[in-house]
C-alpha positions as CSV (number, residue, x, y, z in Angstrom):
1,X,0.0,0.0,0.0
2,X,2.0,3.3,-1.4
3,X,1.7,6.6,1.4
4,X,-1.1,8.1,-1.0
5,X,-3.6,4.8,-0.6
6,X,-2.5,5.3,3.4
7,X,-4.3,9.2,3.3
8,X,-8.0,7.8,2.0
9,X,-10.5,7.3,4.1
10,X,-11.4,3.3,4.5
11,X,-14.6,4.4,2.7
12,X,-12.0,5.7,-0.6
13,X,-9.9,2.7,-0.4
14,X,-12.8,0.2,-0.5
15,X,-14.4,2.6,-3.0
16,X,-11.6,1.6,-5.2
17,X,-10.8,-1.8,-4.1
18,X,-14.1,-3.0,-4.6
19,X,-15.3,-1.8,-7.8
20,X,-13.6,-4.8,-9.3
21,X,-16.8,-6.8,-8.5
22,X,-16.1,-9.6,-5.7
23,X,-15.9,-12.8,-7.7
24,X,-14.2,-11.7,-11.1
25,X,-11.3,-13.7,-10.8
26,X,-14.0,-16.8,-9.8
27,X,-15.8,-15.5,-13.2
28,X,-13.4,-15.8,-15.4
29,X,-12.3,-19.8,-14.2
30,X,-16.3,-20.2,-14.9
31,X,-15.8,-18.7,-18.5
32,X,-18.2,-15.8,-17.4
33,X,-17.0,-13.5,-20.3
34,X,-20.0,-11.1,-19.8
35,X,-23.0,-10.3,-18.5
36,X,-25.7,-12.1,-19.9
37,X,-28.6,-13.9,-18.7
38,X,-26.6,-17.1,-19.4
39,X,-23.6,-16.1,-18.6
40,X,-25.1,-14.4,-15.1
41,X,-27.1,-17.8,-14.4
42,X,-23.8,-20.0,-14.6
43,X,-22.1,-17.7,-12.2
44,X,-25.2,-18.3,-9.7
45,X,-25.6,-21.5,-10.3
46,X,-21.9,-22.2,-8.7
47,X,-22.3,-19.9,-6.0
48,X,-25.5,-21.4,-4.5
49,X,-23.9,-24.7,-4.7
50,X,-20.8,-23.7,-3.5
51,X,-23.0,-22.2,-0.4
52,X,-25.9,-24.3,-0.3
53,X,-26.4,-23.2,3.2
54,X,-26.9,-19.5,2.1
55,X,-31.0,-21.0,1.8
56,X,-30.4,-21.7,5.3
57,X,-29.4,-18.3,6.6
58,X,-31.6,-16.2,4.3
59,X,-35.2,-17.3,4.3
60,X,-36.2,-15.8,0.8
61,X,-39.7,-17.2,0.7
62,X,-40.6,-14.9,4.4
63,X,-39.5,-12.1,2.5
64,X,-42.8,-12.0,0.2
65,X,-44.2,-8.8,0.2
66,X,-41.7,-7.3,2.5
67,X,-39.0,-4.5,1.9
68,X,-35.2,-5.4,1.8
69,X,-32.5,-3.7,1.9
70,X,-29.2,-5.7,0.9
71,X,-25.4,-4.2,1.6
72,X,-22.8,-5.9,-0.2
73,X,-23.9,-6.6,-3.8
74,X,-20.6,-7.9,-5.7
75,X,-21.4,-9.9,-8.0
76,X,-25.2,-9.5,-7.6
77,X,-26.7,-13.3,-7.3
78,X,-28.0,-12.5,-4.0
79,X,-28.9,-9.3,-5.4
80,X,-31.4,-10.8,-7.8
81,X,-32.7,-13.3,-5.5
82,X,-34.1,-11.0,-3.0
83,X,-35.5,-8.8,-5.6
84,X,-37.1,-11.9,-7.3
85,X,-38.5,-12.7,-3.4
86,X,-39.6,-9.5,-2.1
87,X,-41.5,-6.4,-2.7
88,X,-39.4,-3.3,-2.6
89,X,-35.6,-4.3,-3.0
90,X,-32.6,-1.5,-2.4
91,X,-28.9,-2.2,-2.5
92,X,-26.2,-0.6,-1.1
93,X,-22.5,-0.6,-2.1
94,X,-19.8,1.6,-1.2
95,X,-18.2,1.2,-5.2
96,X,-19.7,1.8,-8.1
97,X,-18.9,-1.2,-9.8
98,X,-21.6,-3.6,-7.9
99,X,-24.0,-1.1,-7.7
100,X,-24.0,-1.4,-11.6
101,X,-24.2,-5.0,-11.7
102,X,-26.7,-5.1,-9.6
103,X,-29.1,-2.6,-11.3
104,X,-27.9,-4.3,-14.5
105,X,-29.2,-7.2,-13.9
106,X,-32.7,-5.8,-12.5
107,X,-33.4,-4.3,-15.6
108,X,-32.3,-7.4,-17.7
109,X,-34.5,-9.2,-15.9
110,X,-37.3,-7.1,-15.2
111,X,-37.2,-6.9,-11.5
112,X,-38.5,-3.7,-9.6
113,X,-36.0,-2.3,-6.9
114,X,-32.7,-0.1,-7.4
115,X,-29.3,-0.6,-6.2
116,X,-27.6,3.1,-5.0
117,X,-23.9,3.9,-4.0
118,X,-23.1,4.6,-0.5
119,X,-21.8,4.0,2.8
120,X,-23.7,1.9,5.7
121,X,-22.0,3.8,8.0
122,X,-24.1,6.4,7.2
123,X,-26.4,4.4,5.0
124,X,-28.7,7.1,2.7
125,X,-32.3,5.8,3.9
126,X,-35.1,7.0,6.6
127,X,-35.0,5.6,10.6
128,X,-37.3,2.4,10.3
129,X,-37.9,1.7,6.0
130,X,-36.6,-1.9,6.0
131,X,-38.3,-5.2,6.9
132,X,-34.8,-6.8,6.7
133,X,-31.5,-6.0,6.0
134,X,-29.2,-8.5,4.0
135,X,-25.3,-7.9,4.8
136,X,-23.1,-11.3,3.3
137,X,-19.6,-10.3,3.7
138,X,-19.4,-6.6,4.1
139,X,-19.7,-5.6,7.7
140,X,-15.9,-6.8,8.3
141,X,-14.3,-4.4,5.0
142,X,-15.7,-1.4,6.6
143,X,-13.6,0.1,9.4
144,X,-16.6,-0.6,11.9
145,X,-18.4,-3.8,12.4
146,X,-20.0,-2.0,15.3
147,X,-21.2,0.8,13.2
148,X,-22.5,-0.6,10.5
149,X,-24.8,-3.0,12.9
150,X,-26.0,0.4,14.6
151,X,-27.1,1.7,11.5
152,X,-28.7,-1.3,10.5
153,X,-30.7,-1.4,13.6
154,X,-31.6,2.5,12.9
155,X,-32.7,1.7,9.3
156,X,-35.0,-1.4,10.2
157,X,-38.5,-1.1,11.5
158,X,-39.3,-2.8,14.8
159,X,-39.2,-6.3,14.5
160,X,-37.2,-6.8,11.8
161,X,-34.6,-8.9,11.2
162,X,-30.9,-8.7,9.6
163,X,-28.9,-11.4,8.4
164,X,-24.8,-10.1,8.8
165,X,-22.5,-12.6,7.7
166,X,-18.6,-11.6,9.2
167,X,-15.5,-13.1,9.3
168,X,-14.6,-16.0,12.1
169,X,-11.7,-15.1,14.5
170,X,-11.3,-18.5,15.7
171,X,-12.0,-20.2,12.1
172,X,-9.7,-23.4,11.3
173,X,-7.9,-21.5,8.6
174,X,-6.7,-18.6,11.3
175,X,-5.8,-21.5,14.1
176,X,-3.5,-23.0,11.3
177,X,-1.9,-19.7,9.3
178,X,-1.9,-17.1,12.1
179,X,-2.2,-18.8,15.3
180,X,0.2,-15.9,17.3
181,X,-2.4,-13.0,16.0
182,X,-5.8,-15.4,16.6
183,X,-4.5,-16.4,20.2
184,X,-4.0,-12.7,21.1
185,X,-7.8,-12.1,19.9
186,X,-9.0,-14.8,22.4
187,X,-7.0,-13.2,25.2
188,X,-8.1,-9.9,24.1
189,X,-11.4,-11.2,23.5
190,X,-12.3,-14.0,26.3
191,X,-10.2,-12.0,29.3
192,X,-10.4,-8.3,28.4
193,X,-6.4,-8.1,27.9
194,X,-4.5,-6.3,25.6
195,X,-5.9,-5.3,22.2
196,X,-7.7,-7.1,18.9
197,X,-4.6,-7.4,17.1
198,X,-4.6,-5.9,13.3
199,X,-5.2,-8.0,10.5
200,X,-2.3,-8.3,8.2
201,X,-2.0,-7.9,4.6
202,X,-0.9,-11.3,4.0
203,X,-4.0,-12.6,5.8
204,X,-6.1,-10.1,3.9
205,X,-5.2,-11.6,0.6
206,X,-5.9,-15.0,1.7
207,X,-9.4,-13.9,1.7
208,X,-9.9,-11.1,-0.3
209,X,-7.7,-10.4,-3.1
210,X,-7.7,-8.2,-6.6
211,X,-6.9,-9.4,-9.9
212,X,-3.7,-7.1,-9.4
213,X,-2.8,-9.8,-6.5
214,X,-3.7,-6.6,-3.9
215,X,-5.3,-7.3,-0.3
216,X,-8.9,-5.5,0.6
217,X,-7.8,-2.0,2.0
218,X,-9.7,-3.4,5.6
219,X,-10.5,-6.8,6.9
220,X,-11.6,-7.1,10.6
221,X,-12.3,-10.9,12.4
222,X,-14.4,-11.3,14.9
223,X,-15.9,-13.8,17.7
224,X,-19.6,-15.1,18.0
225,X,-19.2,-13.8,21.7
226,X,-17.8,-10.4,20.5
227,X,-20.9,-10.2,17.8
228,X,-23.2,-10.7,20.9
229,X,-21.9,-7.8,22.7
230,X,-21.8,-5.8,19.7
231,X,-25.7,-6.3,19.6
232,X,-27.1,-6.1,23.1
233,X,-29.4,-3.8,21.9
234,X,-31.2,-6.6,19.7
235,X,-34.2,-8.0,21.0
236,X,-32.8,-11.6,19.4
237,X,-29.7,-12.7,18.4
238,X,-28.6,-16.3,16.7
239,X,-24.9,-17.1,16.0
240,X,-23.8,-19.7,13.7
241,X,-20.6,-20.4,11.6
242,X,-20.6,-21.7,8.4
243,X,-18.0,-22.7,5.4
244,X,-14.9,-24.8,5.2
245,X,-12.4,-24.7,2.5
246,X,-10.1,-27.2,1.1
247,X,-7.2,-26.5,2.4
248,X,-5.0,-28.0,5.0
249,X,-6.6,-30.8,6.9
250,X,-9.9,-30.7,4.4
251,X,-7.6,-30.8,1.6
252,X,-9.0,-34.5,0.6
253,X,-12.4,-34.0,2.3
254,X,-15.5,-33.4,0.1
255,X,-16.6,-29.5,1.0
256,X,-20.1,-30.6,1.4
257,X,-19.7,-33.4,4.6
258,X,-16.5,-31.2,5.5
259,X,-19.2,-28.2,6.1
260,X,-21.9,-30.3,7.7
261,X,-19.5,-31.9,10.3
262,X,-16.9,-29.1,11.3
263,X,-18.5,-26.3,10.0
264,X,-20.6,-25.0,12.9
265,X,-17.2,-25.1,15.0
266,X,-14.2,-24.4,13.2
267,X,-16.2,-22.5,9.9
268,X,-14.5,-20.0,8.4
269,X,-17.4,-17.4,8.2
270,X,-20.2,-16.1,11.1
271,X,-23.8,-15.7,10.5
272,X,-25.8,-14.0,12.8
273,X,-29.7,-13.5,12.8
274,X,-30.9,-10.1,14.6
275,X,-34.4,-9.4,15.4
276,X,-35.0,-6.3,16.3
């Protein structure tokens, strides 16, 4: 990261980082080469089986008739789920790149709702206009976990219900490549000492990387029992990890039994269900 990149805001870095939608690289393996119905459909087609359990976390069919606001769009399959599943879908994206894609592909396929550029941190809609609020892998590229879950709480009406899905800080993969920085987390985290160490590059890469081979400007991990004190404030709160990889000892494993027998302990990903 040159001294200039080091001035911007987190909110200009991932501006720029993330225009390059997240999941080009993964496009291009599929032979994705634009953005056509087809083209678009094959792309979805290995993400939900990929993350099967995505049906699990986000109940699609409850969201009939209700409004939805998603953060996060990348490559836009969720995107065009919920607006296929609900009545009165808005997107949020701090780059203008998803934001694109996702309006791109409500037009092509006739879908009401609009996609806008902004911040969550001080996300561009009224106290209480959402029924739910969609957030898969954004929350921890912001620069506050903890903000962004306060103004989801301000834009959702009583009663509703977000699905965040964040980073794990004690996921299989952090145990194995940066057990010095994950053990200081679970001091910091389980016995109040010290500090929640920074994430480094390196470890940024390994889950977030450019086509140029760069690291996602900010990448924060984080505990189910931090998430619950992040959202005391919530009415009801579910915790649940999710996703191994195929690395290390999965490396021979089939990902789908791998997921359904470690992944609610050692899953790489978090996904927590607020009610408000």
């Amino acid at each position: 990261m040159n001294n200039h990149t080091e001035t911007l805001s987190v909110d200009e870095q991932n501006k720029r980082f993330w225009n390059e939608l997240c999941g080009t690289q993964l496009a291009k393996q599929l032979g994705v080469v634009d953005s056509s119905p087809a083209s678009l459909q094959r792309f979805d087609n290995w993400y939900f089986d990929f993350y099967p359990y995505l049906f699990k976390h986000i109940p699609f069919p409850d969201m009939l008739g209700k409004k939805v606001l998603e953060v996060g769009l990348g490559y836009g399959t969720v995107s065009q789920k919920l607006a296929s599943s609900c009545d009165g879908y808005r997107g949020l994206d701090i780059a203008e790149g998803p934001v694109a894609m996702a309006n791109h592909r409500l037009a092509q396929m006739g879908l009401s709702g609009e996609a806008v550029q902004g911040s969550v941190l001080s996300a561009p809609f009224p106290n209480e206009s959402f029924d739910w609020v969609v957030a898969i892998g954004c929350f921890h590229h912001t620069g506050s976990i903890q903000g962004a879950l306060d103004e989801t709480w301000r834009v959702l009406k009583p009663g509703g219900q977000a699905i965040v899905m964040v980073y794990a800080a004690y996921s299989y993969r952090r145990w194995m490549y940066t057990f010095a920085p994950t053990l200081r987390y679970l001091i910091w985290d389980k016995f109040g000492i010290g500090k929640a160490p920074q994430t480094s590059d390196r470890e940024r890469k390994q889950y977030d990387a450019s086509g140029a081979g760069e690291g996602a400007p900010e990448t924060t991990f984080t505990s189910a029992s931090h998430m619950r004190r992040m959202t005391k404030q919530w009415h009801s709160v579910r915790v649940t990890s999710e996703n191994i990889g195929t690395e290390g000892p999965f490396r021979n494993t089939e990902r789908h039994k791998a997921n359904r027998i470690f992944g609610s302990w050692l899953g790489l990903d978090i996904y927590c269900h607020l009610v408000k």
